[in-house]
One Martini backbone bead per residue (centre of mass of N, CA, C, O) as a GRO file, in nm:
protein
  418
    1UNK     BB    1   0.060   0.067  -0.013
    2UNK     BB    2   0.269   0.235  -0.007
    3UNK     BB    3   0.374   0.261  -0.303
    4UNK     BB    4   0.140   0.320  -0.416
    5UNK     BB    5   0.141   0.595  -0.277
    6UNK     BB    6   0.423   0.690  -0.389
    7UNK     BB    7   0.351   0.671  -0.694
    8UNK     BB    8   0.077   0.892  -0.709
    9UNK     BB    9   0.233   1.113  -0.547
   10UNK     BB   10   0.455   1.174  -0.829
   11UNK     BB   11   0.219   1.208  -1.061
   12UNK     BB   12   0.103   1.459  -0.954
   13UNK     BB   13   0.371   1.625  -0.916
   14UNK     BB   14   0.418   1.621  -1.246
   15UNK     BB   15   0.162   1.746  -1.331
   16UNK     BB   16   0.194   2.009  -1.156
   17UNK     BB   17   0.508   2.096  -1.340
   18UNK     BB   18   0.310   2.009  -1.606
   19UNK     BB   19  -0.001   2.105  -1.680
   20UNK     BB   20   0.086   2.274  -2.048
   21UNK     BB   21   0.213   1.975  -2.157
   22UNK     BB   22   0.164   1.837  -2.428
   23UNK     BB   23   0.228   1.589  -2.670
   24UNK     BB   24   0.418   1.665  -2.921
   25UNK     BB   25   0.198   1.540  -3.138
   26UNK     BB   26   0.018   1.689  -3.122
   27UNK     BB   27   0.119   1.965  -3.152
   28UNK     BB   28   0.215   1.935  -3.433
   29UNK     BB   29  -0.067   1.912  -3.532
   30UNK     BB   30  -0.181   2.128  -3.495
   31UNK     BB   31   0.032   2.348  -3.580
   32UNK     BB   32   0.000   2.215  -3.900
   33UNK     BB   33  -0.279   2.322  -3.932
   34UNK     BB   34  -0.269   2.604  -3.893
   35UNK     BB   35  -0.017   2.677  -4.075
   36UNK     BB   36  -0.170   2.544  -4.361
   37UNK     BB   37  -0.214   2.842  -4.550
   38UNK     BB   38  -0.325   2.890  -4.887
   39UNK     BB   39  -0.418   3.010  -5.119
   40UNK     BB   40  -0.624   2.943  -5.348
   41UNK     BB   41  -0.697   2.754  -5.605
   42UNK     BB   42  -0.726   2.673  -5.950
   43UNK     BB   43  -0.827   2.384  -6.065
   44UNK     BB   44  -0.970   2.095  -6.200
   45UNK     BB   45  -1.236   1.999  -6.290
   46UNK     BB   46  -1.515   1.778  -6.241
   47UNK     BB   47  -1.668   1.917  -6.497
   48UNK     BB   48  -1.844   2.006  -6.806
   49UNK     BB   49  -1.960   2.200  -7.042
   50UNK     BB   50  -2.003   2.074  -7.364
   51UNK     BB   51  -1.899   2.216  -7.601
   52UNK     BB   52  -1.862   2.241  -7.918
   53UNK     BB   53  -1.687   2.088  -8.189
   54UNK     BB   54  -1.420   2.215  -8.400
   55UNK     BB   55  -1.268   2.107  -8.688
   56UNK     BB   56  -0.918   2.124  -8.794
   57UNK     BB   57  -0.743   2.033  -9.108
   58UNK     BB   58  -0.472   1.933  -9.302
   59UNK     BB   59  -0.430   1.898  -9.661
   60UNK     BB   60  -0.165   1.848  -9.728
   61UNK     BB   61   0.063   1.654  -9.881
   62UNK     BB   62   0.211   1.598  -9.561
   63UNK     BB   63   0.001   1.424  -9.471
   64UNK     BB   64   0.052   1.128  -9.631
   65UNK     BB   65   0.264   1.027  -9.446
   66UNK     BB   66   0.056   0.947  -9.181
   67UNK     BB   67  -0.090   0.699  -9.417
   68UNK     BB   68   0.087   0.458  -9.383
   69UNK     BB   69  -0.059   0.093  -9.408
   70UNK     BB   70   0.142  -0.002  -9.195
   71UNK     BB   71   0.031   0.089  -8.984
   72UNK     BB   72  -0.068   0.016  -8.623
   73UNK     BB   73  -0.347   0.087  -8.485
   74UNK     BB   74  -0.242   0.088  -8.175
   75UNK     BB   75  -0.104   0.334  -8.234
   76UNK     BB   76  -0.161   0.611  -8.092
   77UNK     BB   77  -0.028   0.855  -8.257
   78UNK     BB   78  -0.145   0.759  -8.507
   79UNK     BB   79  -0.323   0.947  -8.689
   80UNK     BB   80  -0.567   0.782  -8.690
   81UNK     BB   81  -0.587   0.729  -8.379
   82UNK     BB   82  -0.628   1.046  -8.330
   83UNK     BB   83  -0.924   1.062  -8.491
   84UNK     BB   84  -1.032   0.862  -8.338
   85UNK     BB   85  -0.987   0.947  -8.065
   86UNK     BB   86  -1.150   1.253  -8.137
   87UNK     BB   87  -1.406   1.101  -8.230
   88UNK     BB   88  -1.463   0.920  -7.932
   89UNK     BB   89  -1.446   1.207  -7.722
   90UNK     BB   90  -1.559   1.502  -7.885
   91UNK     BB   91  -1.765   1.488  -8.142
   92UNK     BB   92  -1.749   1.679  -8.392
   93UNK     BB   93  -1.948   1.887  -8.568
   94UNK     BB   94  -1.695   1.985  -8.730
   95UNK     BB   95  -1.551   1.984  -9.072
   96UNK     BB   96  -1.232   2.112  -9.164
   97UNK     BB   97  -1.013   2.213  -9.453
   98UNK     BB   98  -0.686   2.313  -9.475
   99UNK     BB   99  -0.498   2.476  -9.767
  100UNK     BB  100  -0.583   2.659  -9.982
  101UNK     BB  101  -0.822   2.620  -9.831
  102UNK     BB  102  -1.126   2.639  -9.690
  103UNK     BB  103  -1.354   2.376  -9.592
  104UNK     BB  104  -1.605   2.186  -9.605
  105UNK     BB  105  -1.693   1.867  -9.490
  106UNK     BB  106  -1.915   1.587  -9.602
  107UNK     BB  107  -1.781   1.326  -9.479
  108UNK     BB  108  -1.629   1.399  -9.247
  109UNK     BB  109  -1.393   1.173  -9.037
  110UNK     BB  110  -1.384   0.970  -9.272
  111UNK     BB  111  -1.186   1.112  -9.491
  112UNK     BB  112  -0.904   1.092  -9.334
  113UNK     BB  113  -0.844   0.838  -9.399
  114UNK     BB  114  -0.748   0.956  -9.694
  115UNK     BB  115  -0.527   1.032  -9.919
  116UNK     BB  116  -0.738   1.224 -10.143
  117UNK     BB  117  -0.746   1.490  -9.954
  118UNK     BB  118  -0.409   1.503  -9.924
  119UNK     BB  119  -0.363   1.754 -10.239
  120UNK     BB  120  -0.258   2.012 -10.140
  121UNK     BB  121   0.011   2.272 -10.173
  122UNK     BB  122  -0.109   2.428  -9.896
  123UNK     BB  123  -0.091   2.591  -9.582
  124UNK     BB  124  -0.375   2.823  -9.462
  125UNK     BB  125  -0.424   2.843  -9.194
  126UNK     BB  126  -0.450   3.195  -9.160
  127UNK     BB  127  -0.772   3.126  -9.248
  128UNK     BB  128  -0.863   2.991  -8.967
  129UNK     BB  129  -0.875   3.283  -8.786
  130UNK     BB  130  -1.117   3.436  -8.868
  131UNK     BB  131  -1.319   3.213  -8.728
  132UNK     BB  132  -1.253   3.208  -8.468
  133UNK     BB  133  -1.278   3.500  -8.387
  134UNK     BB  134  -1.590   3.518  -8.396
  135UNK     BB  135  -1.633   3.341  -8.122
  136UNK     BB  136  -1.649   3.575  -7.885
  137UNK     BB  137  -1.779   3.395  -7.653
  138UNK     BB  138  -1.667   3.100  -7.661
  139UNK     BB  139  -1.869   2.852  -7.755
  140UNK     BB  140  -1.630   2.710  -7.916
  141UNK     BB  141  -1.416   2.455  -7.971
  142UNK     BB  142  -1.109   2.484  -8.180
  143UNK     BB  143  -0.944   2.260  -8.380
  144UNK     BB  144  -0.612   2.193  -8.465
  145UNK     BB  145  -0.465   1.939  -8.723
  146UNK     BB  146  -0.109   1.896  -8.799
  147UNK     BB  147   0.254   1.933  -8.915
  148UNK     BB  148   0.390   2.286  -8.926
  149UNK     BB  149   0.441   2.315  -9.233
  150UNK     BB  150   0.638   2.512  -9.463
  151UNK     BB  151   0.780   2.631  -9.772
  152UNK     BB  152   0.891   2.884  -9.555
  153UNK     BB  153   0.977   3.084  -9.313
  154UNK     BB  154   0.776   3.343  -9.309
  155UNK     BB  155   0.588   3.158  -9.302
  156UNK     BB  156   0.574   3.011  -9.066
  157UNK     BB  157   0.650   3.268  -8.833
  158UNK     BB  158   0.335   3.338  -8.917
  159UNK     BB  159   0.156   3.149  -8.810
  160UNK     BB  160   0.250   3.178  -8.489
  161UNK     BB  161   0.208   3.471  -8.477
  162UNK     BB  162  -0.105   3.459  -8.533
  163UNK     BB  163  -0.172   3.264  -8.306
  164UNK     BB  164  -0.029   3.380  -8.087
  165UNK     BB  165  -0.270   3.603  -8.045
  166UNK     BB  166  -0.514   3.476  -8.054
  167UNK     BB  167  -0.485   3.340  -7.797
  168UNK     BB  168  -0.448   3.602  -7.627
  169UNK     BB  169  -0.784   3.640  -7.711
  170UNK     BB  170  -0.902   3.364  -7.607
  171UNK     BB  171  -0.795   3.405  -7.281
  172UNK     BB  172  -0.967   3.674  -7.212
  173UNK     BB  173  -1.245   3.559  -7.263
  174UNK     BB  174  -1.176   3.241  -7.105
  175UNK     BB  175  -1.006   3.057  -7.198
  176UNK     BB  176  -0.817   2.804  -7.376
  177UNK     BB  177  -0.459   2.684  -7.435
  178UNK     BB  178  -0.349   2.374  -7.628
  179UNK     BB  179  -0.079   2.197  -7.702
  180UNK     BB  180  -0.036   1.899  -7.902
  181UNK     BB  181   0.271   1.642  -7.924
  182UNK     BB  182   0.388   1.437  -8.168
  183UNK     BB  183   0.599   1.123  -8.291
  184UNK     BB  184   0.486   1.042  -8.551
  185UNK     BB  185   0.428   0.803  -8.791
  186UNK     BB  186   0.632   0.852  -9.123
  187UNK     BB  187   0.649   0.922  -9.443
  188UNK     BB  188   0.742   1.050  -9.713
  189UNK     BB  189   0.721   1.237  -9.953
  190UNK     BB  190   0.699   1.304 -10.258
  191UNK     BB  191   0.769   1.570 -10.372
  192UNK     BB  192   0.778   1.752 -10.066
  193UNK     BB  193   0.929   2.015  -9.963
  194UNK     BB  194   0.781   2.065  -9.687
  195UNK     BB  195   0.813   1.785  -9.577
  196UNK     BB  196   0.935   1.558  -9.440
  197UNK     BB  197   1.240   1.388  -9.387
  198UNK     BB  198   1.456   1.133  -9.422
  199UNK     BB  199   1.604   1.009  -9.114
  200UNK     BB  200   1.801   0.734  -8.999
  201UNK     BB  201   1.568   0.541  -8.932
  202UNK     BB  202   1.304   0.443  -9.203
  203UNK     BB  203   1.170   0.226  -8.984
  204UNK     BB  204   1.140   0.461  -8.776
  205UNK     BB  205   0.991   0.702  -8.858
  206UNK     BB  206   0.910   1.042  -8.809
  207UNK     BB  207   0.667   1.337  -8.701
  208UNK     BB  208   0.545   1.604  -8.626
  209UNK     BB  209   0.251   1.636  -8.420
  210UNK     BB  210  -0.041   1.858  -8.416
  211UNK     BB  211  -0.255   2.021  -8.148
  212UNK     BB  212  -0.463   2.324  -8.166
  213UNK     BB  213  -0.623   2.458  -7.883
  214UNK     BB  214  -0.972   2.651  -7.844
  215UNK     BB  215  -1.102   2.656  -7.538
  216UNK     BB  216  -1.378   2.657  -7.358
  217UNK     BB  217  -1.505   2.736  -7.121
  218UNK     BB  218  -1.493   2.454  -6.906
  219UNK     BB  219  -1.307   2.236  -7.114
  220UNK     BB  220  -1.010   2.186  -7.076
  221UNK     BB  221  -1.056   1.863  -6.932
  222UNK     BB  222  -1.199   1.754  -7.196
  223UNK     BB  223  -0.931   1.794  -7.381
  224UNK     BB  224  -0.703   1.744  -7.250
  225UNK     BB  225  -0.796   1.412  -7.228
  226UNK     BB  226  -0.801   1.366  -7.516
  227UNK     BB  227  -0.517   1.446  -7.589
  228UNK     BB  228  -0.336   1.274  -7.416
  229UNK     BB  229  -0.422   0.983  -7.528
  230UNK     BB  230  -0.279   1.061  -7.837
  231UNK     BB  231  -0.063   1.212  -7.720
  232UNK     BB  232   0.293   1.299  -7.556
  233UNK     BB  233   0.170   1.600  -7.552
  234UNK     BB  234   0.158   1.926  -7.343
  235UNK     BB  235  -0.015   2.225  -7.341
  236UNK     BB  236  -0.152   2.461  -7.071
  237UNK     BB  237  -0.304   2.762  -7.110
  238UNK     BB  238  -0.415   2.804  -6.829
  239UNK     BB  239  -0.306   2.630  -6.555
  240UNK     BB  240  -0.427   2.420  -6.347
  241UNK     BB  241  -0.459   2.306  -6.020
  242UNK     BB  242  -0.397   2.044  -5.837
  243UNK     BB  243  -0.589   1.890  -5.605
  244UNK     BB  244  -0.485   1.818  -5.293
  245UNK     BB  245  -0.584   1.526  -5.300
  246UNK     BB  246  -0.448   1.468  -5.552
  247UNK     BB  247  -0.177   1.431  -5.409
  248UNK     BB  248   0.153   1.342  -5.294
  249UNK     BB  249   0.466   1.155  -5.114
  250UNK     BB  250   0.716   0.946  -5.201
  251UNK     BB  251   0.924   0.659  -5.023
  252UNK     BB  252   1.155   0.410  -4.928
  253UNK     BB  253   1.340   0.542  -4.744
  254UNK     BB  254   1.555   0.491  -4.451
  255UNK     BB  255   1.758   0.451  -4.163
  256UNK     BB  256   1.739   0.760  -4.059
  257UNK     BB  257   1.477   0.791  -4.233
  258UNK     BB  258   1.132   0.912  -4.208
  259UNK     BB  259   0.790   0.871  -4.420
  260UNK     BB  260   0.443   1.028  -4.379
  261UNK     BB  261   0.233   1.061  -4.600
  262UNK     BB  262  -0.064   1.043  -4.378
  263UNK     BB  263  -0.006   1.280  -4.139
  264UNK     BB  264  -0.170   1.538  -4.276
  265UNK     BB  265  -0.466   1.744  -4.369
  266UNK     BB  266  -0.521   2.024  -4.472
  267UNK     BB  267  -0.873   2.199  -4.553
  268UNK     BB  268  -0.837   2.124  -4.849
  269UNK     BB  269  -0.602   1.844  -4.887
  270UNK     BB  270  -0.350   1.881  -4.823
  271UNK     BB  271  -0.096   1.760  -4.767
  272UNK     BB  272   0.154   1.668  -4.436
  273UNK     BB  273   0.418   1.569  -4.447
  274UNK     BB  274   0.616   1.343  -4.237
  275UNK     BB  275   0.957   1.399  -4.148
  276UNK     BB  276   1.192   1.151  -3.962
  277UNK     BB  277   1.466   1.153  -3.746
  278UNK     BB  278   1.659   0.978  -3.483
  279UNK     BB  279   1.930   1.094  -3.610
  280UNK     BB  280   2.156   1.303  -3.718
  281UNK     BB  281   2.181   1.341  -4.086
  282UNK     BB  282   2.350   1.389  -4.418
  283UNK     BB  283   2.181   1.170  -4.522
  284UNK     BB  284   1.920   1.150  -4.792
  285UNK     BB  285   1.608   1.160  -4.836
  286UNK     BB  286   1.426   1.083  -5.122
  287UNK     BB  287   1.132   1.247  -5.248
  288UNK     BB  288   0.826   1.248  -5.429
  289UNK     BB  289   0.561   1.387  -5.627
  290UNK     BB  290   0.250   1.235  -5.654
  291UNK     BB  291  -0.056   1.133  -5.832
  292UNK     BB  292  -0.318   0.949  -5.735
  293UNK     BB  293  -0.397   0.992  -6.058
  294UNK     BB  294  -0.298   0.793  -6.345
  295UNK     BB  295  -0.575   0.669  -6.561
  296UNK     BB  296  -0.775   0.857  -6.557
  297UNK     BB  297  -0.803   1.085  -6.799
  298UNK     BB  298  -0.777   1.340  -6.611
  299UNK     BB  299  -0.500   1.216  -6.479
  300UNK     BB  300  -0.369   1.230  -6.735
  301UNK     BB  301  -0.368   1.501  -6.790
  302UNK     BB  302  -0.218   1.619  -6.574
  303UNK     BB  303   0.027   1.506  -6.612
  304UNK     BB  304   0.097   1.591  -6.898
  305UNK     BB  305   0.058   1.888  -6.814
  306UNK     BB  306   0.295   1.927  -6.590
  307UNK     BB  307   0.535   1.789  -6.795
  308UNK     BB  308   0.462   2.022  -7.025
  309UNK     BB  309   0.617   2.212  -6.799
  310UNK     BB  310   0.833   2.468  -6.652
  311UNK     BB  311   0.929   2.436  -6.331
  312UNK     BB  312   0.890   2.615  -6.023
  313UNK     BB  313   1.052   2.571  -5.731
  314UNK     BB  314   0.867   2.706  -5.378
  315UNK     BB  315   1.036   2.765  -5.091
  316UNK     BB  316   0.867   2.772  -4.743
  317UNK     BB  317   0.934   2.867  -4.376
  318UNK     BB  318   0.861   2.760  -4.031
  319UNK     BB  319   0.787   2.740  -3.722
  320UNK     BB  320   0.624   2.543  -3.556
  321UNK     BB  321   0.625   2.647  -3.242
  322UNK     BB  322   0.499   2.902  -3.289
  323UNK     BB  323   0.364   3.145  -3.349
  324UNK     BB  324   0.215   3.235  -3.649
  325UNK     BB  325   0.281   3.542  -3.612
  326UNK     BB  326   0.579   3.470  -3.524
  327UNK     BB  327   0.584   3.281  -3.799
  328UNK     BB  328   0.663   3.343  -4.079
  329UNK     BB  329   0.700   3.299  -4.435
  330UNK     BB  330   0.988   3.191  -4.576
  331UNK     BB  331   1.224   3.154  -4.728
  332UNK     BB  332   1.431   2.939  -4.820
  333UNK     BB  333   1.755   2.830  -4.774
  334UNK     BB  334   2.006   2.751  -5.007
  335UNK     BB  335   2.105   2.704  -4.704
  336UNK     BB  336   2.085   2.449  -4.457
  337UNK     BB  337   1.825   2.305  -4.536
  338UNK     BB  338   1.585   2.045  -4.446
  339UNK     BB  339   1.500   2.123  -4.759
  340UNK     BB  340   1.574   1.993  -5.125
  341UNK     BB  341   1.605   2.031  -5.401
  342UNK     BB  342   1.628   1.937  -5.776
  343UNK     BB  343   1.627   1.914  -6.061
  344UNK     BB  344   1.355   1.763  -5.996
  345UNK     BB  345   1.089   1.916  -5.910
  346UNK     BB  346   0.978   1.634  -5.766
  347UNK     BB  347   1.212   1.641  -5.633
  348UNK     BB  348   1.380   1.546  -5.326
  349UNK     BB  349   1.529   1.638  -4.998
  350UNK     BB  350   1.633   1.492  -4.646
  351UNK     BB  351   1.724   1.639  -4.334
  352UNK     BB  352   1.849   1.608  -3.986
  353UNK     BB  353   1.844   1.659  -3.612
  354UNK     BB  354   1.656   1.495  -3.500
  355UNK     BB  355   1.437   1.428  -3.255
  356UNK     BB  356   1.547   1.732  -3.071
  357UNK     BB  357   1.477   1.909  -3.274
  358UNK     BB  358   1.366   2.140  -3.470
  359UNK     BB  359   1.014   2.235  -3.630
  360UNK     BB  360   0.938   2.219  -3.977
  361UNK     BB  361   0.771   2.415  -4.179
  362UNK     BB  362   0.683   2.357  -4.520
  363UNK     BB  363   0.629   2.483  -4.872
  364UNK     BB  364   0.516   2.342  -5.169
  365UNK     BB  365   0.576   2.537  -5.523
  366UNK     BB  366   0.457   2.523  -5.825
  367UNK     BB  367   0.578   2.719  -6.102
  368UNK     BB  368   0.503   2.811  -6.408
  369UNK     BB  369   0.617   2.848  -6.715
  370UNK     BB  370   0.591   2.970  -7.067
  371UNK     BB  371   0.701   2.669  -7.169
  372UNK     BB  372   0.801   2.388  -7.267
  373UNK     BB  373   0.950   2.123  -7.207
  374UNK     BB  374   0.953   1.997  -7.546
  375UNK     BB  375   1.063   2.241  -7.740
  376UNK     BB  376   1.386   2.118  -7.763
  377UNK     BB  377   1.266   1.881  -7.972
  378UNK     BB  378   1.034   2.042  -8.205
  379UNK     BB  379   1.245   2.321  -8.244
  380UNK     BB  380   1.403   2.493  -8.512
  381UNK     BB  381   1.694   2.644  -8.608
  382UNK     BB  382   1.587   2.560  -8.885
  383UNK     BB  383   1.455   2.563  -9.241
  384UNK     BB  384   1.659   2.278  -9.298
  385UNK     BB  385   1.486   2.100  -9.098
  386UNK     BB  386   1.372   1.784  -9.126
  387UNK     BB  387   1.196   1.746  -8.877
  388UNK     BB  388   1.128   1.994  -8.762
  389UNK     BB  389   0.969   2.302  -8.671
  390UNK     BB  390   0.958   2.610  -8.778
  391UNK     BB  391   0.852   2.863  -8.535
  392UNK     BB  392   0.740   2.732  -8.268
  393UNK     BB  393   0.853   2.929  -8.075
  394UNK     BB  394   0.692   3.176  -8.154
  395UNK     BB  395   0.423   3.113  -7.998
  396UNK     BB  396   0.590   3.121  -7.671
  397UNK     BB  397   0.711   3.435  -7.656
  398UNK     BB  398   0.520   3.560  -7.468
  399UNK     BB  399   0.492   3.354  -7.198
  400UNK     BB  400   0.827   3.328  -7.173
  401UNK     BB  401   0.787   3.647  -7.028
  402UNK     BB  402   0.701   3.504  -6.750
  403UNK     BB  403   0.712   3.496  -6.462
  404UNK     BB  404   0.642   3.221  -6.243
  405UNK     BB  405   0.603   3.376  -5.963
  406UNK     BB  406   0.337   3.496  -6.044
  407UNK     BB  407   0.235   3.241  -6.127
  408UNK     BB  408  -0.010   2.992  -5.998
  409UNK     BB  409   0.009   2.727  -5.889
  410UNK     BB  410  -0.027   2.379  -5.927
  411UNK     BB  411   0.152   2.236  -5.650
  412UNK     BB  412   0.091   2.194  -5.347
  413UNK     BB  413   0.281   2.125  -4.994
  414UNK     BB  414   0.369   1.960  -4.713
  415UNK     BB  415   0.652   1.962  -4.453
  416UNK     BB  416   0.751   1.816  -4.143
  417UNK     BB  417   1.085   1.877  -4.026
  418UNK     BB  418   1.362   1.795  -3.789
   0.00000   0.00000   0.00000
């Protein structure tokens, strides 16, 4: 009876000499869950405007490489599979060819799959643009697909300049401009002189094909989810933000550090992911940034959206003990930081100060640039380039000149480092 006398009055003591102290994991609960908040993000809808979609064809001479009979119906960039898949997905009401002019198929998207459709001489892109323009509402979306190949630099170089005004009009009306480009199967065309010529491997030829997508507002995710099926890459601009529930952080974890990716998420939905070493060490634990949906449509875009910007990530840092006011969020420091970018935007490097180190709250944003990733790839130095596009750099020369800082994260996540 004495011990147990003598137990529980030592219990009463120690609560008597600490009894503002809760146990340190609820407080870095509470205190991350406060201190986890940034401005509200547009993200990608969750449904569709569904407006009526106008597609426009290149039917000139140098399109005829790309229905080579040969050609697998499997491969998804494969022309063919590019307009069923366009055809299954978006069921444009309208269907027009560009060559020497403008003009309706009377025979739809069926008629695009035969070679002597594609038998003009010109590729007058630039009279499909005042009829896009007439669209003053942005009531319907309306889809260019060619190869960008032109007779001469002059054209090619006035082509892109023209689309891009078109964009930067379309986009303020409340659009969105989307490019889709792929390494599409190709054989080159005989007597062709502005169409792709054979480069290295004959049996593996390919050549870019693009879409260039003028998005009716609210429409965005509907035709991006189209268009990444079939093509390689995007271009999405203004690109919304990936919704917080639906962002992640995986790795494989190491002896002196643990990630624990589930460990708590702020009232958006955004993750909090909690990082712990048990004893100081500057051996780093690598972590990556992962999308929890890459499978269906709507994941499938986001993720090939996200691949096909030039990210910069911006980090900033709090001490997670502090009261918030006495505590705002500063820049990460370029050293000494306990979270470090990689070259890789989505990946990430963390060291630890021990368990009984300070507590950091970090906030880590992607925020876009105005080119594509896949830009030097497909844009040609010269207009004598057997391959690539020339001119196509022209598109996103108002775009590249924009700051990153100053637009709106795509990606946002949190994580408490000690």
């Amino acid at each position: 009876m004495r011990r147990s006398t003598l137990t529980a009055a030592l219990l009463l003591l120690a609560a008597a000499k600490c009894p503002s102290e809760p146990p340190r994991e609820p407080a870095d609960l509470a205190n991350a869950k406060t201190m986890a908040t940034g401005d509200s993000l547009a993200v990608w809808p969750e449904a569709d405007a569904g407006r009526p979609v106008v597609l426009y064809v290149d039917r000139s001479q140098s399109m005829r490489g790309f229905l080579d009979p040969a050609y697998p119906g499997r491969v998804a960039t494969d022309y063919r599979s590019v307009i069923d898949g366009f055809d299954a997905r978006l069921k444009p009401s309208q269907v027009y060819g560009f060559g020497n002019e403008v003009a309706a198929t009377r025979q739809g998207l069926g008629v695009l799959g035969n070679k002597d459709f594609y038998g003009d001489a010109n590729t007058e892109i630039e009279e499909v643009f005042p009829l896009i323009s007439r669209d003053s509402a942005a009531s319907s979306t309306h889809v260019l697909i060619g190869d960008g190949r032109r007779g001469n630099p002059d054209a090619a170089n006035g082509q892109f300049v023209g689309m891009r005004a078109l964009a930067e009009q379309w986009i303020e009306r409340g659009g969105s401009f989307i490019v889709a480009s792929s390494a599409a199967p190709f054989q080159p065309v005989a007597n062709d002189p502005a169409g792709c010529r054979a480069s290295g491997d004959a049996d593996h030829q390919t050549c870019p094909l693009y879409a260039f997508a003028f998005v009716a507002p609210g429409d965005h995710g509907r035709v991006a989810a189209a268009l990444a099926s079939v093509f390689q890459n995007l271009y999405v601009t203004p690109l919304p933000a990936v919704p917080g529930s639906g962002v992640a952080m995986a790795s494989r974890g190491s002896a002196e550090i643990n990630l624990e990716p589930g460990w708590l998420a702020a009232a958006d939905g955004t993750p909090i992911v909690r990082v712990r070493g048990r004893t100081a060490t500057n051996t780093p634990l690598r972590a990556s940034l992962v999308l929890d949906d890459t499978t269906s449509p709507r994941g499938r875009a986001m993720l090939a959206s996200l691949r096909g910007r030039r990210l910069m990530p911006i980090l900033a840092v709090r001490s997670l003990a502090a009261d918030p006011a006495a505590s705002p969020w500063r820049p990460s420091p370029a050293r000494g930081g306990l979270m470090r970018p990689t070259a890789d935007p989505f990946t990430y490097e963390f060291i630890s100060r021990g368990s009984d180190g300070p507590r950091y709250l970090y906030r880590l944003q992607l925020h876009p640039a105005g080119e594509p990733s896949w830009l030097e790839a497909f844009d040609a130095e010269s207009a004598g380039d057997a391959l690539r596009t020339y001119g196509l750099s022209r598109l996103f020369e108002s775009f590249r000149g924009l700051d990153p800082r100053a637009a709106p994260p795509v990606l946002r996540a949190y994580v408490v480092v000690n």
